[in-house]
C-alpha positions, 0 to 999 in steps of 0.5 A: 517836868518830863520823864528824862528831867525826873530821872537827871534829878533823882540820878543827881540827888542820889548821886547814882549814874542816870542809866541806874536812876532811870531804871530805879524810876522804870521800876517804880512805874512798872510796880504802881501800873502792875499794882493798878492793873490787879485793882490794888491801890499803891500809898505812897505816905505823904505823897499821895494815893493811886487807886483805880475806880469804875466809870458807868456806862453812859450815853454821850454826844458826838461833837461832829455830828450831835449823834447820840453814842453809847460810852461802855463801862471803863476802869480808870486810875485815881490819885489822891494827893497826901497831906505833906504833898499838898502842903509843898504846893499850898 
């Protein structure tokens, strides 16, 4: 499902104009990325959780030329699926 797909489905199940329904997902977005870029975690019951954890430092490979690299340290995102999300799938 892409972005434009999710946003006819709330504006349709909201029964709200698609313009309103994309800028009501937009926010949405923004809120969880702000929220993840200050290092908070944003819990959505049932749904899920989104966090961010920090990856080490490591040394890897280049594919092309077997060249030993060194990876720096990095911040990544995390999701966390609820039990009611979970549920749905299963």
């Amino acid at each position: 499902m892409t972005k434009a797909e999710l946003v006819k489905r709330i504006a349709s199940t909201a029964s709200i104009p698609d313009v309103t329904a994309a800028k009501a997902l937009t926010a949405a977005l923004d809120g969880i990325t702000g929220a993840l870029s200050r290092g908070q975690k944003v819990a959505l019951v049932g749904f899920g959780t989104f966090s961010v954890a920090k990856r080490q430092a490591r040394n890897g490979r280049n594919p092309r030329t077997g060249q030993s690299i060194k990876i720096p340290a990095a911040r990544v995102p995390r999701f966390s699926p609820g039990k009611d999300l979970k549920d749905a799938i299963r």
